[in-house]
N, C-alpha and C positions, 0 to 999 in steps of 0.2 A: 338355475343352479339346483343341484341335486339335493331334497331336503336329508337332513339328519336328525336325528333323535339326541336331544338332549343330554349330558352327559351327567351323573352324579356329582352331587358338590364333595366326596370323598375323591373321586375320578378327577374332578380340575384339582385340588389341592396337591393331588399325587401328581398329577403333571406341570404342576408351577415348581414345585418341589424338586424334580427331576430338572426341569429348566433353567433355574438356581443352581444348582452344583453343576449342571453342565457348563453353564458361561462362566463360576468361578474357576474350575478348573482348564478354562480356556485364557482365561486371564489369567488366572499362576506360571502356564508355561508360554504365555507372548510378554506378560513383562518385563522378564528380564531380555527380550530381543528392542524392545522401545525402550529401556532406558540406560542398557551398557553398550559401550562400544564394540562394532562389531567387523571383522575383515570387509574392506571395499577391493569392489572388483571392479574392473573397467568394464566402463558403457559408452556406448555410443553418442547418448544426450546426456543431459545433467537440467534440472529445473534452471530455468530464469525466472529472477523475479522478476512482475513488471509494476516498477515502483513511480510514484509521483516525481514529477520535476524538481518539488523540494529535497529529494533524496539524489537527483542525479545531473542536472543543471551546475551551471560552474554559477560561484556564488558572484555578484553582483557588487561591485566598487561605490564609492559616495567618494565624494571630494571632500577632506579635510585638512584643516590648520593644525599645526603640529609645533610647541614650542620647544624652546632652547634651552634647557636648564642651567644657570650659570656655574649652580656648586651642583654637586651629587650628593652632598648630605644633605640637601633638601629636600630629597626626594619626597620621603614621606609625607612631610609637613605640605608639598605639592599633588602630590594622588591625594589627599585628604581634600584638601581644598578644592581641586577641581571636581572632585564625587562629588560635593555637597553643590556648590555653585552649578555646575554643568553635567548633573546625570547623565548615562542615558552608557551605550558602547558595553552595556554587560557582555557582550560575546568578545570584546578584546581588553587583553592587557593596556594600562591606561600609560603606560610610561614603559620603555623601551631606550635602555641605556641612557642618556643625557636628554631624550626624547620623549617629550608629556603629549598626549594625544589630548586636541583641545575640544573643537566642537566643529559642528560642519560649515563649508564654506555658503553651501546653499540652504537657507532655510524661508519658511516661512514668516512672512511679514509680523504676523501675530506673536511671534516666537521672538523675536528683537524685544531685548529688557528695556533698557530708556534712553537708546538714540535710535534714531532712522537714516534711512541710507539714502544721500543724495549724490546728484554728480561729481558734488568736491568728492566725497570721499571716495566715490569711484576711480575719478584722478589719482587719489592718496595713494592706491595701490600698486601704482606706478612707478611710485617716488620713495617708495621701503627701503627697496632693496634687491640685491638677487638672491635667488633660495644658496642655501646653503649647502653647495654641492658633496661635499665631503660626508655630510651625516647623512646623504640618503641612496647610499651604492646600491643597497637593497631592492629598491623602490622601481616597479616599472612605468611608474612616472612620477617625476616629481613635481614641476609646477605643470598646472591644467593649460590648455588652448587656449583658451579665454582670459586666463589671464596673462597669457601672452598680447593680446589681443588690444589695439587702443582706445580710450572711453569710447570713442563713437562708434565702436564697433557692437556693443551692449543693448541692449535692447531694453524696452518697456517692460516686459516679462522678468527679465535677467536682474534688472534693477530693481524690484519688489524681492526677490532671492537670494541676491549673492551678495553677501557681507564684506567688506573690504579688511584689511587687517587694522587699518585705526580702530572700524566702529568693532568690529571684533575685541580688542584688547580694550575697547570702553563698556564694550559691555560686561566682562569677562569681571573690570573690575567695579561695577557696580551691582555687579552679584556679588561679590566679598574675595573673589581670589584677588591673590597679591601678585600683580603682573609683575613687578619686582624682581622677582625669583628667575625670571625669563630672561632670557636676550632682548633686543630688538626687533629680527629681525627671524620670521617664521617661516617655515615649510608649508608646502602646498603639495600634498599629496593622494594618492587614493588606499583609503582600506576596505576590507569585507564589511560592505553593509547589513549582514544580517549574520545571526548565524552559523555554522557549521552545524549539520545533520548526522553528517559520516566521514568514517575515520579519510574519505579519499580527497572528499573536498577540503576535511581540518589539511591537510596534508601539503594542499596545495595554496590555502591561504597563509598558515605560517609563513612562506615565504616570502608574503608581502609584511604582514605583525606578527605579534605575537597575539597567541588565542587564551580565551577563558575555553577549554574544550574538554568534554567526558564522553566518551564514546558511549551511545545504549548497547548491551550485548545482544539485544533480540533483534535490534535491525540490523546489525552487524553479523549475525547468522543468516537470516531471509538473504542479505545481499550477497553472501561467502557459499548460501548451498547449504551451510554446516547445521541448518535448522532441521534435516533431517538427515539422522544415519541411514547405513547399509539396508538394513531391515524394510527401514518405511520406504525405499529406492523401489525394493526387489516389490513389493505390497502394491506400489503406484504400478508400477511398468504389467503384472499382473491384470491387476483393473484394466487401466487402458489400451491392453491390449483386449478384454473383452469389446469395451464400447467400438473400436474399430471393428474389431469383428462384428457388431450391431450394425453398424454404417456399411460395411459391408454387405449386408442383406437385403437390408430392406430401407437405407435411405432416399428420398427420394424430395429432393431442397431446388433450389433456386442461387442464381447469384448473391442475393442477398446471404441465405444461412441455408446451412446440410451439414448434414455428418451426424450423428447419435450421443447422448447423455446418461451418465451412468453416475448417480445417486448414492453417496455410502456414508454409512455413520463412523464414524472413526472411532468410536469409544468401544463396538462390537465389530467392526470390519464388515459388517454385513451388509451387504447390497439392497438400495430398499427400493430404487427403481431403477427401469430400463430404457428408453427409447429411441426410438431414429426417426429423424425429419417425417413427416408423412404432407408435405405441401398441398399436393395433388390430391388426396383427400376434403383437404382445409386450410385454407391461407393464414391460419394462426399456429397450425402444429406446427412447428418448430420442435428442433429436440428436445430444448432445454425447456421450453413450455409443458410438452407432452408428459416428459419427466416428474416438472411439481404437481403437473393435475393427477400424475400416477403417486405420488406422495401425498396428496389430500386425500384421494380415495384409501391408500394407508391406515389413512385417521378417521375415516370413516367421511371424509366428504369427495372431494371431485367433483369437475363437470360436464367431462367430454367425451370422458369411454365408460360404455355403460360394462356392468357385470359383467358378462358373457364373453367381451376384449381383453379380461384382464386372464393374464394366466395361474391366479392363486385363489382358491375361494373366500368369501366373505370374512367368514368366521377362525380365518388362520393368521387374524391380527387381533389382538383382544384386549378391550380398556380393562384396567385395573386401579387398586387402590388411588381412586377420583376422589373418596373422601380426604384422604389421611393428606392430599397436598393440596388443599386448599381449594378443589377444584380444577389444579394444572393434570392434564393427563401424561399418565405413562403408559409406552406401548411395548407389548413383549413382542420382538419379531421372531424369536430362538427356533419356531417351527415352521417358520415361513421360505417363501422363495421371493424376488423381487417380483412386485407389481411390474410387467412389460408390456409395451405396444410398438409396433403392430404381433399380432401373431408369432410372426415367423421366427419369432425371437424367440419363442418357448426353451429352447432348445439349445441357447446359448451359453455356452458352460464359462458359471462363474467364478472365480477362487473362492474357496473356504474363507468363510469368516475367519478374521483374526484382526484385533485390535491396530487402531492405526496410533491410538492414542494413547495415556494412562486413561483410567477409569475415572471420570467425573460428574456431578451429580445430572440423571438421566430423567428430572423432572423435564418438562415438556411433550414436544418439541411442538411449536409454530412453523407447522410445515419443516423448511428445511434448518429450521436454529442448530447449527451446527454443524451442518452435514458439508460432507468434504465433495464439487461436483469433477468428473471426469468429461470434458469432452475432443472430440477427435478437432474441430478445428474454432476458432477464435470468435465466442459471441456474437450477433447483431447486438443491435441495441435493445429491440427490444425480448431481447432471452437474458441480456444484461440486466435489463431494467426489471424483469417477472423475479431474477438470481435473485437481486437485491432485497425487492419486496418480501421474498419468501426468507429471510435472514442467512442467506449461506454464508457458510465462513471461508470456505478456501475451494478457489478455481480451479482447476487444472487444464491447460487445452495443449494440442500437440502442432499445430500450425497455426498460422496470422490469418487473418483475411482481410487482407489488405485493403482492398474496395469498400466493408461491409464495419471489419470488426472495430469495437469502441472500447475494448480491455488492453490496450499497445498500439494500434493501427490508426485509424481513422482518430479517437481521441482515449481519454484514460477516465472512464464514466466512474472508475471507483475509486477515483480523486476526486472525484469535484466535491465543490466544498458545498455547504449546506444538504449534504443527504443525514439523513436519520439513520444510517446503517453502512458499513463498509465491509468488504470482503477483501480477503489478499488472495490476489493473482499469481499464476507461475505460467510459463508458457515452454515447447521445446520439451513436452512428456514425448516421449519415443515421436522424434518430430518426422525421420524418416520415413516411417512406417503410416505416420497418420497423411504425409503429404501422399504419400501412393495412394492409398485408398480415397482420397479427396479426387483426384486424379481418373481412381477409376470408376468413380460413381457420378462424375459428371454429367455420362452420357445421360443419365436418366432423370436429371435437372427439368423442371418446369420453366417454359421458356416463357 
């Protein structure tokens, strides 16, 4: 690297100075395009999210007893009493016309208040009754299998679980409700066991009860698209069409992972690194690897392209006030270009900065805390597993890989549960354009 001479501490102030009014008056004329609405034009793609099973799974039934209320002005005096007696069903309406939602048919042994279930009573459920055809038009079933089913049909297992309607209504009433207030003779049906997440599934379980349900509006935008306007549409499609163009040059992947990563801070739009697979070099460069060790080098670490690979010099990312935050760094990129590798990428022209985000606080960052990643096709695991460690917040890829990938494909690694950090996913960024290039960089795959 070519030395320099030192610059006057009058010299940096005038160019921090000059840095400063440059990015606010980049911010004055991109915020109002990220937070008013703005004409949508037709595209080709549109993001998907790719959200956890809790968000997209059809919710899941329990078997329950359901009683008969004799008057209607009991109602209340009946929902009081069975919340206090028999919590639990917060995601459903407890009562449903003449219809009190009691408790489940299958429960745990330990969970019986002060009878236990033996054969008789198993018998007993036999000898109730039939359900109550007229009050459950609704219902896409009314009584369960099993309880169609004759004692001897019941198992070891089933008879430690399944409560008959006697010990039911004994138990019912030595927890303090007044079975009184009921009929006789009960309903056996299924409701949503857990609760609704999104407005499609609330949508679809109404139809079996009624719900306690509040839609969230932020996952209800991820899941609609509407979590970003026109602006940030036209800003992504931009990007990603550089990193394809990266994958284009100089990718060079395996079945496993290929294609190129492109790195940007959404708070300045500024590109902070570049890369394409480089395999064939190194059985760890991957893009999305290459990528964070080009963003550690950023911050002044890295550990796998020395100086002379990168195409920006040293000194054109510069710490600052380290004291005044406690020790957290902040980095001015305002005169820089992205950190790229391999070479050929020098030359890759990338969209002007512009905010992808509103402006918020720019203490940090830990590697990628924040940063929004671009890639042409669908993680491995382990480019999943490096995103994560390096705290990214939002994915981008423009095809699946179906074989390999673990963000939609193969599994959904930014669900699982016990991670220390999560990212939200979108897939289907300009998905035609990335599958072509996937396509035509095959040939040069490491076999």
């Amino acid at each position: 690297m070519t030395s320099r001479e030192p610059k006057s501490a009058k010299t940096n102030n005038d160019d921090q100075d000059h840095h400063h009014q440059h990015r606010q008056h980049r911010y004055k004329s991109s915020s109002s395009s990220l937070t008013s609405p703005t004409k949508k034009r037709n595209r080709s793609w549109r993001p998907q999210a790719v959200l956890g099973l809790s968000l997209t799974e059809e919710i899941p039934l329990e078997t329950v007893y359901v009683g008969i209320l004799k008057d209607k002005r009991t109602t209340s005096k009946a929902i009081k009493q069975i919340s206090s007696s028999s919590p639990g069903f917060g995601h459903l309406k407890r009562c449903n016309g003449f219809r009190l939602l009691l408790e489940p048919v299958h429960v745990k042994p330990s969970q019986l208040h002060h009878t236990t279930l033996n054969v008789k009573n198993l018998t007993e459920t036999h000898s109730i009754g039939k359900v109550l055809e007229n009050n459950v038009k609704n219902q896409p079933e009314t009584v369960t299998k099993d309880a169609e089913k004759p004692p001897s049909s019941i198992t070891e297992e089933n008879r430690n679980t399944t409560r008959s309607p006697t010990v039911m209504r004994n138990d019912l009433q030595s927890k303090g409700f007044d079975v009184s207030l009921l009929e006789e003779n009960f309903e056996i049906i299924k409701v949503p066991a857990r609760a609704a997440r999104t407005r499609r599934q609330a949508e679809v379980c109404s139809k079996i009860w009624p719900l306690n349900f509040h839609p969230d509006p932020g996952t209800e935008a991820i899941i609609s698209g509407e979590i970003f306007n026109d602006y940030q549409l036209s800003r992504m499609e931009l990007l990603m069409l550089a990193a394809i163009e990266a994958a284009r040059r100089s990718s060079v992947g395996n079945t496993d992972c290929a294609g190129s990563a492109l790195i940007v801070d959404p708070l300045t739009g500024e590109s902070v690194a570049l890369a394409a697979a480089r395999i064939n070099e190194h059985p760890l460069w991957h893009a999305a690897m290459l990528a964070i060790d080009l963003v550690a080098k950023s911050q002044g670490g890295g550990a796998w392209i020395g100086r002379k690979s990168s195409s920006i010099a040293e000194d054109s990312v510069r710490e600052k006030d380290g004291g005044a935050t406690g020790g957290k760094r902040k980095f001015d990129r305002s005169a820089s270009t992205a950190y790229r590798y391999p070479p050929e990428l020098d030359d890759v022209k990338l969209p002007a900065a512009e905010p992808l985000q509103p402006e918020a606080d720019k203490t940090g960052p830990y590697l990628c805390t924040n940063y929004w990643i671009f890639m042409v096709r669908e993680p491995c695991a382990l480019c999943a597993m490096a995103l994560l460690h390096s705290r990214a917040a939002k994915i981008f890829y423009g095809v699946k890989a179906e074989g390999h990938g673990v963000l939609g494909s193969k599994a959904m690694l930014h669900t699982t549960n016990g991670l220390n950090h999560r990212y939200q996913v979108w897939s289907g960024i300009l998905e035609n354009e990335c599958r072509q290039v996937c396509a035509d960089i095959e040939k040069r795959s490491v076999k």
